[in-house]
N, C-alpha and C positions, 0 to 999 in steps of 0.2 A: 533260050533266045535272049531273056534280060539279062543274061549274064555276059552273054559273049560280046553284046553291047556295052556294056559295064554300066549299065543302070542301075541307080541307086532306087532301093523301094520307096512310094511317096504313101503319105497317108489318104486313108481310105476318103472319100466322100462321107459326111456323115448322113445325109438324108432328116434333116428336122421336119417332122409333121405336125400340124396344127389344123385344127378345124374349128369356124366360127359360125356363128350364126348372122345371116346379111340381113335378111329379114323372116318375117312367118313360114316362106314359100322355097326360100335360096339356103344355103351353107354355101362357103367357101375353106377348099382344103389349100392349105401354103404348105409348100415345101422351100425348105433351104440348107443349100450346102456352103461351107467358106473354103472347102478344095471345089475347085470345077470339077466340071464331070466331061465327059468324053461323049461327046455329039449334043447337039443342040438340047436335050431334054431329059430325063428320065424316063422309062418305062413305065407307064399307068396301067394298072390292072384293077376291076373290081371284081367281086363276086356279090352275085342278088341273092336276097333273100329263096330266089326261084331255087339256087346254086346253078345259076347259068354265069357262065364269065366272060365280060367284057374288054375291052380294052379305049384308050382316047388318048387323045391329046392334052398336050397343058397350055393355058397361057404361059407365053415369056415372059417372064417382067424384069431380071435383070439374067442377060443373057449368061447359062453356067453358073449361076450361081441362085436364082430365084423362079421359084414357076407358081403358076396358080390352077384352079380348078373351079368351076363353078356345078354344083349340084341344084338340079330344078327341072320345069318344066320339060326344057328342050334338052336335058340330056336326061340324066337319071335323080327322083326324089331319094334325099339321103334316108327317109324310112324304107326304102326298098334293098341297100345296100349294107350287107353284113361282114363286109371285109373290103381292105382297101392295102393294095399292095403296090410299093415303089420301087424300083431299081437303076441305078447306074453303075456305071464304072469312071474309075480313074482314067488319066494317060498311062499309067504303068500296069493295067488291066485289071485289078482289083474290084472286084463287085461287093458291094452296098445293096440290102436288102431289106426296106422297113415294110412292117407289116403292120396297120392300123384296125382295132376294133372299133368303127362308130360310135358303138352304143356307149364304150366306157370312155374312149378316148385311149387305151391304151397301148403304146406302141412299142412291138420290139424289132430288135436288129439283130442280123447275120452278116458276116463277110465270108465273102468265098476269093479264091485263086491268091490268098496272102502267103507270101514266104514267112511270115511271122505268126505261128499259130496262139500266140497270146491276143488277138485282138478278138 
């Protein structure tokens, strides 16, 4: 189908994660892309410690391009959460997949539906 339109492939969303500490009680997870992403938001997913899996919303804070998350009381405490997964896509349909461990901080990436299997 991208072909018959003559779309040219765009680069993927990169999906940056970061997590802070707000205070004792709170963390805040940022996410940021400098491609947009294709619908208001990413996909939030967590897994608990339980290994039950959730899903939320994000704050917006610069539309397509910046979101936020807050971890705490009224949603989930980030010692209860053992994985943290995010997804979007491009407008050329290209999915961006980071995967964050809490405890270390450390995140990696996948892309799926690339005509370019070097990414």
């Amino acid at each position: 189908m991208r072909s018959a339109l003559d779309l040219l492939p765009e680069t993927p969303c990169e999906l940056d994660l970061s997590l802070k500490a707000v205070d004792n009680c709170r963390h805040m997870l940022e996410v940021q892309s400098k491609i947009p992403n294709f619908g208001p938001q990413p996909w939030l997913a967590l897994k608990t410690s339980a290994g039950t899996y959730h899903y939320d919303n994000f704050d917006i804070h610069v539309p397509f391009h910046r979101w936020q998350y807050v971890f705490d009381e009224e949603t989930f405490p980030l010692n209860s959460i053992c994985a943290i997964g995010v997804a979007a896509k491009n407008a050329y349909g290209i999915t961006t997949v980071s995967l964050m461990d809490p405890a270390s901080g450390k995140v990696s990436k996948q892309y799926w539906n690339t005509a370019d299997k070097g990414l």
